[in-house]
N, C-alpha and C positions, 0 to 999 in steps of 0.2 A: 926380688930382682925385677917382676914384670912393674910392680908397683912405682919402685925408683925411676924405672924405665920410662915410666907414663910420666913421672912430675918432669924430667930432666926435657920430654918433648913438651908437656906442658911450659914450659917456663920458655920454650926458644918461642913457641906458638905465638906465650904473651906477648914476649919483647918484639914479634914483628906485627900484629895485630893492635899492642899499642899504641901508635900514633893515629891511627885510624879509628880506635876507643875514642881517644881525646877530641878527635875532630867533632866526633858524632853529638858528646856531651858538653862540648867547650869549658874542659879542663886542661892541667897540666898536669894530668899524674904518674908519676915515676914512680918505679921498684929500686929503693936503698940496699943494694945487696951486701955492704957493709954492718947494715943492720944485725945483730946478732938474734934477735928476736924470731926474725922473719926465718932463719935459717933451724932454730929451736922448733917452730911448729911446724915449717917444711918437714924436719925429722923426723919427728913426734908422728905427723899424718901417713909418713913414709913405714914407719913401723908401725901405726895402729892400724892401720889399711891391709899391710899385708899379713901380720899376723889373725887379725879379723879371718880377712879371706881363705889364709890358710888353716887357719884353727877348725873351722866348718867342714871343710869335710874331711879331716882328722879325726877328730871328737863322732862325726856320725858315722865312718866307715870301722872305726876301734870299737863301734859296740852290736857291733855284726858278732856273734859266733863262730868261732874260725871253723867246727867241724861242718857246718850246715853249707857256710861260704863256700866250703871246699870239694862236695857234695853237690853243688849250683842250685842249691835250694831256696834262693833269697837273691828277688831280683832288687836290687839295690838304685837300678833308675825310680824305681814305682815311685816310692816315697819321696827318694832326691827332688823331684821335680817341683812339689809347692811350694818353696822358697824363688826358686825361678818364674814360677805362673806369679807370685804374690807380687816381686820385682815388674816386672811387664806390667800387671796391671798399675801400680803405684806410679812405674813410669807414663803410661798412657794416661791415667787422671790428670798427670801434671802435663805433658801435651796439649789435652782437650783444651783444658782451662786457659791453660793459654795464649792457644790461637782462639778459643771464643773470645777472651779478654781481648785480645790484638780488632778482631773483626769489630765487637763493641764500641772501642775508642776510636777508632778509625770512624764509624759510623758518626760516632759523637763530633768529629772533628770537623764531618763534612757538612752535618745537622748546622753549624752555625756560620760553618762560611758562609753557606748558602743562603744565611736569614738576608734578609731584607735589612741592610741598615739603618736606610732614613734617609743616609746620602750619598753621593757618587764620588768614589776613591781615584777614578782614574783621571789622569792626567792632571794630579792635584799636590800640589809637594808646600810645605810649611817652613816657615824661616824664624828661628827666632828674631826677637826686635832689640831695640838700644836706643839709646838716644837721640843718636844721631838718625836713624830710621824713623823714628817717631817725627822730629822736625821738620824732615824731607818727606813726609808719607805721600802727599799731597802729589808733590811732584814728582816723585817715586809710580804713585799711581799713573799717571798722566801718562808717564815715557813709554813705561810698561806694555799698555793701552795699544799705545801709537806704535808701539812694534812689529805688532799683528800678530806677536808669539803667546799673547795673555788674552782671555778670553774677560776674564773678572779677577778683582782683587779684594781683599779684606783683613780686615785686621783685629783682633778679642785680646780678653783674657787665658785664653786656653787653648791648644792646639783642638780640632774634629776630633784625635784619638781620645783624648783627656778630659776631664771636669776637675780644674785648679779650686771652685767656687762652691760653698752653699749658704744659702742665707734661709732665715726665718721670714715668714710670708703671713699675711691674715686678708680676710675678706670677710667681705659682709654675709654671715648666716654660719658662720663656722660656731663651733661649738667655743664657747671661755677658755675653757683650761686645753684645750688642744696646741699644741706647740707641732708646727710643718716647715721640714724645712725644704725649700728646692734647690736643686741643683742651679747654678746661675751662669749667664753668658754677659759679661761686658762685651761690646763688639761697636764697630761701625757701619756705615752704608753696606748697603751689597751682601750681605751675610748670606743669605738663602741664595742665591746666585751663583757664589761662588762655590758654596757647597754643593750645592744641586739637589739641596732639600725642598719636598713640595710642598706650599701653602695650603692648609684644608678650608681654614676659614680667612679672610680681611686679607692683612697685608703684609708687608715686612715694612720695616723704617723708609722713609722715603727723603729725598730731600726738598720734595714738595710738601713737606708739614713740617712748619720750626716747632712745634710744639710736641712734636716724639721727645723731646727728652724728657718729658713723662707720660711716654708711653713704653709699655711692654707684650712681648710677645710672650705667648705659651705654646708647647707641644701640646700632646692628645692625650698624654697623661697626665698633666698635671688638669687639662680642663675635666677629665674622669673623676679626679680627684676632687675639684672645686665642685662641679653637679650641678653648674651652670647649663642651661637650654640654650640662651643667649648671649652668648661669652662678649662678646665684642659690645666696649663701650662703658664695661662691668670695670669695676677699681679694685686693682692687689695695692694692700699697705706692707712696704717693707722699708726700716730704718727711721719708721715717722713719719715717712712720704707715700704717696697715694700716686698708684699710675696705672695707668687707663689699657685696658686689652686691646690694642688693634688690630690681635692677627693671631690665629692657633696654628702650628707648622706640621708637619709631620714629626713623630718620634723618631729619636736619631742614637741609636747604640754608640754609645761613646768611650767612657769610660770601659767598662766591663764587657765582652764580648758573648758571655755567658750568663749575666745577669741581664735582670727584666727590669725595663728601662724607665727611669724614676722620671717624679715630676721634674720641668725644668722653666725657668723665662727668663727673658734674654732681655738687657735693656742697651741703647740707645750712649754709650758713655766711650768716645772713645778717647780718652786719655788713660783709660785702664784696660793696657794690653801687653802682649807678652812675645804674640806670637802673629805672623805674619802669612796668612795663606794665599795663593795663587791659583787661577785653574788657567791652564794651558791651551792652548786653541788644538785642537784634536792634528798630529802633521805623523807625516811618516819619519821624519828626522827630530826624533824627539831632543840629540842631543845640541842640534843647532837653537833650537828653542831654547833650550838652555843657557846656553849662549851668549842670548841676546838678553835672558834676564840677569844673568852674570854682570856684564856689559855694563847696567844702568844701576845696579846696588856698588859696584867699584865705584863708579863716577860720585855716586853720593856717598857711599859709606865706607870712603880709602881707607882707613881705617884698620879695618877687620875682613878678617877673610869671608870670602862668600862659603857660608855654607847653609847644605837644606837638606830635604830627606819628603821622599815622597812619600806619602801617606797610606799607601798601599803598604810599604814597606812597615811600617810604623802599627800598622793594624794587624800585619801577618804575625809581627813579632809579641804578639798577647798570646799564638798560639804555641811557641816554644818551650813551654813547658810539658803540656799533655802529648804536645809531637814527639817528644824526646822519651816522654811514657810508652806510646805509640811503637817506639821503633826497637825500643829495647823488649818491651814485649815479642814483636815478631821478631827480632832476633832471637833471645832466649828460647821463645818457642819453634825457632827453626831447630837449634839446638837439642831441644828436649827430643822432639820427634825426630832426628836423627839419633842421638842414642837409644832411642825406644827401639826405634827400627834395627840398631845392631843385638840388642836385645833380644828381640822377637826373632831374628836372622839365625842367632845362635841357637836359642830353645827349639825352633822349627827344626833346623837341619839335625838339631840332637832327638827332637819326638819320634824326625824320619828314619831316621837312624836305625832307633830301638821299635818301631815297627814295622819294620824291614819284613820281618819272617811273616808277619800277620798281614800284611799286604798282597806276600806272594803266594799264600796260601789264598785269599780272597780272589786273587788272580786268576787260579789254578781253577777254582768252584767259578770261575766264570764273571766276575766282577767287571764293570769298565772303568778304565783310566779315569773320567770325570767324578763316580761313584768314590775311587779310592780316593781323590785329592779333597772331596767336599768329606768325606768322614773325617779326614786329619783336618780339615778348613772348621770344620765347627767348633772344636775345642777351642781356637784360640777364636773363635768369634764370639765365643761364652767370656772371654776375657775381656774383648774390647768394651761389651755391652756391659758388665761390670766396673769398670773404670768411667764408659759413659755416665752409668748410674751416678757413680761418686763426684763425678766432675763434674756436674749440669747443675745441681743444688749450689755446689761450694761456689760453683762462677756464677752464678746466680744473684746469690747473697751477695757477692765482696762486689759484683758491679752496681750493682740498685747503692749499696754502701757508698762509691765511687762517685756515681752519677748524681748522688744528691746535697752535694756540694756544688752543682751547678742550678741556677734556678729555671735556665733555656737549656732542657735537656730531651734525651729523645726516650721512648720507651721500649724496651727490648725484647725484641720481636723472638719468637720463637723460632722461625726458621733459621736464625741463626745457628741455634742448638740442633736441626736436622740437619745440618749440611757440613756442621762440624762434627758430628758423629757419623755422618755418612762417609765423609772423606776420613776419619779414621779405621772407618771397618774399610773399607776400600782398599788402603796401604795394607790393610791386615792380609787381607784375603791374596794380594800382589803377593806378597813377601812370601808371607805360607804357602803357597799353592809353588813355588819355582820348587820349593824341597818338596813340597807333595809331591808334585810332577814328575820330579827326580827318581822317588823312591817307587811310585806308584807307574812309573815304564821301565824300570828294570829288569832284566831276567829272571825269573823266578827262579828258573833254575840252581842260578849262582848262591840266592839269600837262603833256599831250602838244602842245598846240598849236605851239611852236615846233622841233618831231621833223619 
């Protein structure tokens, strides 16, 4: 009966908790309650559950001795109790674990916001291109410009978030048989500008040299990789064609948010593009800015609707998946240590219970309050450090497992494990100590009276 009890609130809990499920994982998941399936293992759980629970202490109270029983020779809590200590601790393992896991990813999460991307996200939004943008660019730019809402403009193969490109690369001193491929930037003027990526060596494209169109730039990894001292001036062959380094940039996390960031160079072709970038001139009315860039892609490209997506946006969204890991972790684990704690609620006030007599007597010989709650407090703090034990190794392993699937990852610091074990004995010690408290200011009188 308690069992059916529990699924029948279980099942309203889902139906008003699920759409706020859905929101969190951006699904649509429904319960088919016509389903005949769903209602077979509801049943099936309904009755293995309670007969489970009821069969146990059936089976352990039917093999008591009735004359000893009767007698009060056979204290029948003694033994009852290690299946409840075993529970508690099983339950706290799965706690631990999981708010370390929670604190870890989280940690992880903030580890690569925080990197250094290469270039500057804000007030920077991406448009894809067309035809007819492509024809207009020119003047496109110009208006833009003359707005005073655009700072800089540009225009590639690839949005900042992305690497659409890779190509095969050679130089002079590479090994024969070596095959490299780099990451590649078609693009036009203004590219480091717009981005707000910093030059380390030379220059970007200029339109004071007609002779960039065989030139190319590199980042700082791909010149690590070449083992150039002198980069500038030095020749990449790629496609048959020979072109000249006039500028190393800063590396720029593009693609991968969590990977370690490949070689790349960028050339000089803007008739292979894709995507259209913008940076904004810094205003506290960001959406009038807008606006006016609106304004000047209607006029050229009637067309097609203006649309765009800032790039902030665009980058946040790589992290939607281990966020959604993230939250379901600390949910679950909020869950876990709320039933632990009902757990440990019920064994406490039942250990207080059955050492009722043996407290009042410690009482009597002159015991203190503090004295009796810290002898009942230790037992279950032998539990927590138990469950610690088992939970430190197992989260341990399955994060390291976790985390090295990213190759920008962080390394897991220990104090995480002190402070996750310390906030569990901490709830231990809360919880336990209210029914120590309880039992350990009682009357003695009243618990000893029938001695």
């Amino acid at each position: 009966m308690v069992t059916a009890f529990a699924f029948a609130l279980a099942v309203t809990l889902v139906e008003l908790l699920l759409p706020s499920y859905n929101l969190l994982v951006d699904k649509n998941i429904s319960i088919d309650y016509t389903n005949g399936l769903i209602w077979l293992v509801a049943i099936s759980l309904i009755l293995v559950i309670g007969l489970f629970t009821g069969s146990y202490p059936a089976f352990y109270l039917s093999g008591f001795q009735p004359v000893k029983v009767l007698k009060g020779k056979i204290d029948a809590a003694k033994g009852g109790s290690t299946p409840r200590k075993v529970l508690v601790v099983l339950q706290f393992t799965t706690s631990i674990a999981l708010i370390i896991g929670t604190v870890v990813i989280y940690q992880q999460i903030q580890h690569v916001k925080n990197r250094d991307m290469g270039y500057d996200r804000e007030n920077l939004i991406q448009i894809w291109t067309n035809n007819e943008l492509e024809t207009n660019f020119q003047t496109i730019r110009n208006e833009l410009v003359a707005t005073g809402a655009v700072k800089s403009i540009c225009k590639s193969n690839s949005p900042v978030t992305s690497i659409f490109s890779n190509q095969d690369v050679k130089w002079q001193g590479m090994p024969g048989d070596t095959r490299v491929a780099f990451s590649t930037i078609a693009t036009e003027y203004d590219y480091t500008e717009t981005m707000g990526v910093k030059m380390i060596m030379g220059r970007d494209f200029s339109r004071d040299f007609p002779s960039d169109s065989s030139a190319v730039v590199i980042n700082q990894a791909a010149l690590k990789m070449i083992g150039f001292e002198e980069p500038l001036g030095q020749k990449l062959e790629w496609g048959g064609d020979q072109f000249e380094i006039v500028g190393v940039m800063q590396d720029m996390v593009m693609a991968d948010a969590m990977a370690v960031v490949q070689p790349l160079m960028m050339y000089l072709i803007p008739d292979w593009s894709s995507t259209i970038t913008i940076r904004l001139n810094k205003t506290e009315d960001i959406n009038a800015a807008i606006a006016q860039v609106e304004s000047v892609f209607k006029k050229h490209n009637p067309n097609y609707p203006f649309e765009y997506k800032f790039t902030d946006e665009i980058f946040n969204r790589k992290f939607a998946n281990i966020n959604l890991i993230s939250r379901l972790a600390g949910i679950f684990g909020g869950l876990a240590i709320a039933i632990t704690c009902l757990g440990l609620l019920g064994l406490a006030a039942f250990t207080a219970e059955q050492r009722t007599k043996e407290l009042g007597i410690r009482k009597v010989m002159g015991a203190t309050v503090s004295s009796l709650v810290m002898l009942v407090s230790k037992d279950f703090t032998r539990l927590v450090l138990i469950a610690f034990l088992l939970a430190a190794p197992l989260a341990w392993w399955y994060l390291n497992e976790f985390l090295m699937r990213y190759e920008y990852r962080i390394e897991i610091g220990y104090w995480v494990f002190g402070i996750v074990g310390g906030f569990a004995l901490l709830l231990t010690v809360l919880i336990v100590s209210t029914q120590a408290l309880k039992a350990a200011t009682a009357n003695p009188t009243k618990s000893l009276r029938s001695e």
